[in-house]
C-alpha positions in Angstrom: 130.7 151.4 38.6 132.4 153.7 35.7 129.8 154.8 33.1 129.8 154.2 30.0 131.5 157.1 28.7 134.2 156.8 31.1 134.7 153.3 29.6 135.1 154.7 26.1 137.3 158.1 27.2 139.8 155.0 29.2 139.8 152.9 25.6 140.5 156.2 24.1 143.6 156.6 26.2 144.8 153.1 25.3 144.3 153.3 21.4 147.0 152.2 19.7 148.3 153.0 15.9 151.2 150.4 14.9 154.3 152.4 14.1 157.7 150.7 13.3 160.7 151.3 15.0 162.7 152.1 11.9 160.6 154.7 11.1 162.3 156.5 13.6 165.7 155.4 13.7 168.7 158.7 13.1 171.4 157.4 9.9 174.3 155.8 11.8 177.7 157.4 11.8 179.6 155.7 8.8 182.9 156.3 10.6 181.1 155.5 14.1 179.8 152.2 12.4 182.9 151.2 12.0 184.0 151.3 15.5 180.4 149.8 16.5 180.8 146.7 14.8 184.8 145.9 16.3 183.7 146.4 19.5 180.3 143.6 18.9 183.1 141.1 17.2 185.3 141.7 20.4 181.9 141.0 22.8 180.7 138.5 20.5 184.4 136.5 20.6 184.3 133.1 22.4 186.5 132.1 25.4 188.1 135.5 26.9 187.0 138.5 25.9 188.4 142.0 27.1 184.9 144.0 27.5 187.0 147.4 28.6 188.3 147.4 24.9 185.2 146.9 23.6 183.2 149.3 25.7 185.8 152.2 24.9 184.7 151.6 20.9 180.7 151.8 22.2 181.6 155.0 24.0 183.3 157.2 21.1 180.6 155.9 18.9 177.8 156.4 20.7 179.1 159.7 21.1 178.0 160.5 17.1 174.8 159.4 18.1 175.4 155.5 17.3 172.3 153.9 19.1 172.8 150.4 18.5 176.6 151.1 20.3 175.2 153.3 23.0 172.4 150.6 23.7 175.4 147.7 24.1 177.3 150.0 26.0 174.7 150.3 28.4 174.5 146.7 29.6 178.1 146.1 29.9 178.6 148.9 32.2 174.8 148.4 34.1 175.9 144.9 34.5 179.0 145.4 35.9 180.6 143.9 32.8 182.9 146.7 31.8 184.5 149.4 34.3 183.0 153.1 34.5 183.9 155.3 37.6 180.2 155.7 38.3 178.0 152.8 36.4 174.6 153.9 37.0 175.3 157.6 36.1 177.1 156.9 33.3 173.9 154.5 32.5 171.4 156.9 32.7 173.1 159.5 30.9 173.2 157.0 27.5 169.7 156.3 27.6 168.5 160.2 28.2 170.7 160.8 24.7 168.2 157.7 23.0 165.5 159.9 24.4 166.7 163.2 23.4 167.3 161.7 20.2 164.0 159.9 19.6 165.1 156.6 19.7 162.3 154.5 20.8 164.3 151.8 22.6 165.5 154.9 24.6 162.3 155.2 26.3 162.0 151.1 27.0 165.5 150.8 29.0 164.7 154.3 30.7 161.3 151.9 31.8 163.4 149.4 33.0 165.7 151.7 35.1 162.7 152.8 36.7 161.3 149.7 37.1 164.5 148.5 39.2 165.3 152.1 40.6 168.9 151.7 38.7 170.3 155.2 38.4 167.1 157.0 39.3 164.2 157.1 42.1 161.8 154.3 41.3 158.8 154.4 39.8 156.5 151.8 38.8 153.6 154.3 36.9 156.2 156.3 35.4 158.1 153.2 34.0 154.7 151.9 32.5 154.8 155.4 30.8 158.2 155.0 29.5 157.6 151.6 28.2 154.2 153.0 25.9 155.7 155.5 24.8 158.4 153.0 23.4 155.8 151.0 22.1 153.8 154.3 20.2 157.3 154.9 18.8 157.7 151.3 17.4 159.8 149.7 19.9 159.0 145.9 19.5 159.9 145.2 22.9 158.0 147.8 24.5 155.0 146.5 22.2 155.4 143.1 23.4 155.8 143.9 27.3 152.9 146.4 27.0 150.3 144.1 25.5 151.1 141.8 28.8 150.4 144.2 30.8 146.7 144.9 28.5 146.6 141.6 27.7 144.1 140.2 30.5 140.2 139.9 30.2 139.7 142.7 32.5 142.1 145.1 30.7 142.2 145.5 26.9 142.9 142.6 25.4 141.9 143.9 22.0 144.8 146.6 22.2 147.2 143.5 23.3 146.6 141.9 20.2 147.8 145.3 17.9 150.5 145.6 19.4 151.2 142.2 19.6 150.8 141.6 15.6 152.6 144.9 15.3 155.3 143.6 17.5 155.5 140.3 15.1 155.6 142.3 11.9 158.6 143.5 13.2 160.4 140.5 13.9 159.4 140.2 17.4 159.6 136.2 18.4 157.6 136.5 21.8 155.0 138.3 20.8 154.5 135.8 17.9 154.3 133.2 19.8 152.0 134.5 22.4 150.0 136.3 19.0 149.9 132.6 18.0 148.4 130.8 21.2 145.6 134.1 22.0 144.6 133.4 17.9 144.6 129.7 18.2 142.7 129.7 21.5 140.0 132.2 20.1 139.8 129.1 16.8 141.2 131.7 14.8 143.2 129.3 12.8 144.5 130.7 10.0 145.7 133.9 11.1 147.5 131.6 13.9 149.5 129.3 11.5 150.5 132.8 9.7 151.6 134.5 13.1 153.2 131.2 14.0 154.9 131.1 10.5 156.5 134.6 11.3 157.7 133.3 14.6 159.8 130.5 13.2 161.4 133.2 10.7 161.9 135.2 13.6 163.8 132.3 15.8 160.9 131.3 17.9 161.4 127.4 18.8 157.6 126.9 20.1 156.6 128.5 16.8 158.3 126.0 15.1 156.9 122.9 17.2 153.3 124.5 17.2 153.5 124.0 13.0 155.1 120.7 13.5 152.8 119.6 15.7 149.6 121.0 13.6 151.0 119.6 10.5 150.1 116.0 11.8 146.4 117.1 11.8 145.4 116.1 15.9 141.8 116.1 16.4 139.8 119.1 17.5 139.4 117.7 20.7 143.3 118.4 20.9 143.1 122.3 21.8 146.7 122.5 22.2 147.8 121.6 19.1 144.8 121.6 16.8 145.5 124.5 14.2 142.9 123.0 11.2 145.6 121.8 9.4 145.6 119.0 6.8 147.8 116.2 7.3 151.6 116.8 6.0 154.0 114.7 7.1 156.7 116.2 5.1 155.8 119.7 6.5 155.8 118.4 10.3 159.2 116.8 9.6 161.0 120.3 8.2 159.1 122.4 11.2 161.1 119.8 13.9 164.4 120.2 11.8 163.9 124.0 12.3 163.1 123.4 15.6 166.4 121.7 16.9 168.4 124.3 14.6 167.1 127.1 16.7 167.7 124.8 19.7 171.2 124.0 18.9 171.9 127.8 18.7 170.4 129.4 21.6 172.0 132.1 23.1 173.5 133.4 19.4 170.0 134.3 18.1 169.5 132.4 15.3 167.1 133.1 12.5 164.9 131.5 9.6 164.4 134.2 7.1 164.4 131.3 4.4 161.2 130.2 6.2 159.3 130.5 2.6 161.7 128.8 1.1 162.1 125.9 3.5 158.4 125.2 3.9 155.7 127.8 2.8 152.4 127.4 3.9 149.1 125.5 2.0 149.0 126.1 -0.9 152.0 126.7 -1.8 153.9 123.1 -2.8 156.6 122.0 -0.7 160.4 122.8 -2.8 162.8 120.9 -2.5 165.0 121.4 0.4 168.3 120.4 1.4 168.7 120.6 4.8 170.7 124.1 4.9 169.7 127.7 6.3 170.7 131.0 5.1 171.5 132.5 8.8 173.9 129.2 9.1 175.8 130.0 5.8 175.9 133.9 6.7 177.4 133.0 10.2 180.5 131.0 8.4 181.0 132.8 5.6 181.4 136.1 8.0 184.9 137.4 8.0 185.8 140.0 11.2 185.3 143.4 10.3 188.8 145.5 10.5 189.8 146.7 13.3 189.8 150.9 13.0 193.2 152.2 13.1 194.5 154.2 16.2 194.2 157.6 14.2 190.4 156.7 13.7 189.5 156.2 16.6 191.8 159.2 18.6 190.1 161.4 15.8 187.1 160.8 17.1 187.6 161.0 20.6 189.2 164.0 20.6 186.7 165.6 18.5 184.2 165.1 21.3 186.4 165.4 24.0 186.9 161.9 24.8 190.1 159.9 26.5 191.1 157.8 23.4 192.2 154.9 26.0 188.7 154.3 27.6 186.1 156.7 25.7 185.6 158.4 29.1 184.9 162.4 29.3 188.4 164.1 29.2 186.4 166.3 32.1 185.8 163.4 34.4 189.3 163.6 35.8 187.8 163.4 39.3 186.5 159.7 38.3 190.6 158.8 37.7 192.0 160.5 40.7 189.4 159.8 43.2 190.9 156.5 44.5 194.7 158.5 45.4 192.7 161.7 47.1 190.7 159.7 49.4 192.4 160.4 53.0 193.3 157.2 54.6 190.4 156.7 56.9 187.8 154.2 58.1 186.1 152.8 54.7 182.1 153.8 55.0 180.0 151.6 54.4 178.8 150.4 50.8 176.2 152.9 50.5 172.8 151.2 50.2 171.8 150.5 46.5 175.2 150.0 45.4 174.8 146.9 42.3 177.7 144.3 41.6 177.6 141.7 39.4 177.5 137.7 39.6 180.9 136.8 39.3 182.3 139.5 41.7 183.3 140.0 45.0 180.4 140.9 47.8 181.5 144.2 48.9 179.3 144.6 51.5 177.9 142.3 53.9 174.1 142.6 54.5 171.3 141.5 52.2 171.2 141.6 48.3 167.9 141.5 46.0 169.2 140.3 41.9 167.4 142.2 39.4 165.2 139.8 36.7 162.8 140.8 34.3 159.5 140.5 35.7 158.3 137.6 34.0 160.8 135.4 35.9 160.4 133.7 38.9 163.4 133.3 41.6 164.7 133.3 45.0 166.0 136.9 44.7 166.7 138.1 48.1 169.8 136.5 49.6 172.3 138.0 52.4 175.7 137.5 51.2 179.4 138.3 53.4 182.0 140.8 52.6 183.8 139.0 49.8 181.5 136.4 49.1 181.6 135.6 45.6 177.7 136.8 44.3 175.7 133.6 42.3 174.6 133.3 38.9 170.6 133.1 39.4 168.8 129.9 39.1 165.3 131.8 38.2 161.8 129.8 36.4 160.6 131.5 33.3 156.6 130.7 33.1 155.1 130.0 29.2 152.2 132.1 28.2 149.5 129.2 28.7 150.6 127.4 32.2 149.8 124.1 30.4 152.5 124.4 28.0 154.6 123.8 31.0 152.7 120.5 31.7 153.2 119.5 28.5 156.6 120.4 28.0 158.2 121.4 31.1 159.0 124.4 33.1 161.9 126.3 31.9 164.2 126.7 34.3 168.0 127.9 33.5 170.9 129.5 35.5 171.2 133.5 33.9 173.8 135.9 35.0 172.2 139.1 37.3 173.2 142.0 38.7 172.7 142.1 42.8 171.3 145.3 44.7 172.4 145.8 48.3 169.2 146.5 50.0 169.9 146.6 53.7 172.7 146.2 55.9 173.9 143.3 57.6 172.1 143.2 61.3 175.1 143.5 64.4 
């Protein structure tokens, strides 16, 4: 059994100071901003979009150091969404320039890459060091995945709950949530409705119905939803309005920042109200950002060496010419690793393990035929208490994934 003192050097090792990520965020690129924010409108558009066109914006600005771009850039291409001559290279080589420039949501995808060996060997301990030192640097999301890691009994669940409030200061919806349920289960009740409060600004739907629900005053007997809250019908009603807004716009991350405006906590007296939200009248009254002109944006690609066309290295010409200077022989097979996304043809026959965040749940290993089209996922996403899925239902939904060929298909 460890001693004492090796108990406290181990809690040493895990103390945590909450830093924010903006702290360390470089200025963005005014020029580089502008090509940014076309290529997001052309991601963002509805019905077809042309991801190529917007990738070759992400790569000239993420070439002046654009983080937000280079961060996008990385998922279209990891995904299979947008074409690069080598994918995972080209992956790994975005996020090292996060790293080298400081950016702490540098060192959270580098965790994932490792997680999923995407691009590099992997590594389970050294992702969990990537993914605190995103969290020391102010990544949210590293702040929120860490604290499930130290959030059990056994571990250090006191640490969980910095970086967890932390996490929520930020803007972080899981972690207010989960922050919400660990303070409410502990009959911590007001700093749960405040936590929860923050969760509803931030998008969080069970935020929302946690309020509504406490707002009608259960009985203590009723642990789930008992929050030592006063009856208010008025204030229940306005939480489950909230709650089917964010509903009705899933998927285009919908916010409340009006939250205090809408319905502020005891004491405050309810406003009136009239039904609107500020993130609704910001979304129509957006107009499309300009698109740069063609002298911008060959500018700046050639100032870094860039093919205006894509935003590819001028110096990759072995990527362009590979296809012609292959001599026409037996095709080798699909070396094992290879990723393709759902959507496209199976390249390979053998067997095929998706990629999911490891909070999911799903049939993940399947063995597919050459030119088999590969599945969306049909994957279970577990709440934070397992009764909440009693109550309310597991969530189960069909998500997009990339596929991994992990061994060949037996002769």
């Amino acid at each position: 059994m460890p001693s004492q003192s090796e108990i406290s050097a181990v809690r040493a090792n895990l103390a945590f100071t909450c830093v924010h990520e903006a702290d360390h965020l470089p200025p963005l690129d005014p020029e580089a901003d502008k090509l940014f924010k076309y290529g997001l409108f052309l991601e963002k558009l509805d019905g077809h979009k042309d991801l190529n066109a917007a990738a070759r914006y992400y790569r000239i600005a993420s070439a002046y150091g654009h983080y937000k771009a280079n961060h996008n850039l990385q998922l279209l291409v990891s995904q299979g969404r947008a074409d690069s001559p080598h994918p995972d290279r080209e992956t790994i080589d975005l996020v090292e320039k996060l790293i080298k420039a400081g950016v702490p949501g540098g060192y959270y995808d580098m965790g994932h890459y490792l997680e999923l060996g995407y691009g590099v060997e992997q590594n389970a301990d050294k992702a969990r060091r990537y993914f605190r030192k995103a969290a020391d640097l102010g990544s949210p999301e590293a702040q929120a995945y860490v604290a499930n890691l130290l959030a059990p009994i056994d571990k250090a669940p006191d640490i969980a709950r910095q970086m967890r409030q932390c996490a929520v200061d930020q803007g972080q919806r899981d972690a207010a949530n989960t922050l919400g349920i660990d303070l409410q289960t502990d009959k911590l009740f007001p700093e749960a409705v405040k936590v929860f409060q923050k969760g509803v600004a931030a998008g969080d739907t069970l935020s929302a119905l946690a309020l509504e629900e406490g707002f009608k005053a259960p009985p203590a007997t009723n642990e789930l939803n008992y929050l030592a809250l006063a009856s208010d019908p008025e204030r229940s009603r306005r939480y489950k309005l909230i709650g089917k807004f964010i509903d009705e716009r899933e998927g285009h991350n919908p916010k409340v920042p009006d939250i205090d405006k809408i319905v502020p906590l005891p004491p405050a007296k309810l406003p009136p109200w009239d039904g609107t939200f500020q993130w609704q009248k910001e979304q129509d009254a957006a107009v499309p950002p300009q698109k740069p002109s063609e002298e911008l944006v060959h500018r700046l690609a050639k100032s870094k060496n860039l093919d205006p066309a894509t935003g590819l290295p001028l110096s990759s010409g072995e990527a362009k010419t590979s296809q012609v200077d292959e001599p026409a022989e037996p095709r080798a097979r699909t070396p094992i690793g290879t990723t393709a996304k759902a959507g496209a043809r199976c390249p390979e026959s053998g067997v095929w393990c998706a990629q999911i965040r490891p909070e999911l749940q799903a049939n993940t290993t399947r063995t597919f035929s050459k030119g088999d089209v590969l599945p969306l996922l049909d994957v279970y996403e577990p709440r934070p208490l397992a009764l909440l899925d009693s109550v309310f239902g597991k969530r189960r939904y069909t998500t997009d994934v990339i596929w991994k060929l992990v061994a060949y298909e037996k002769a």
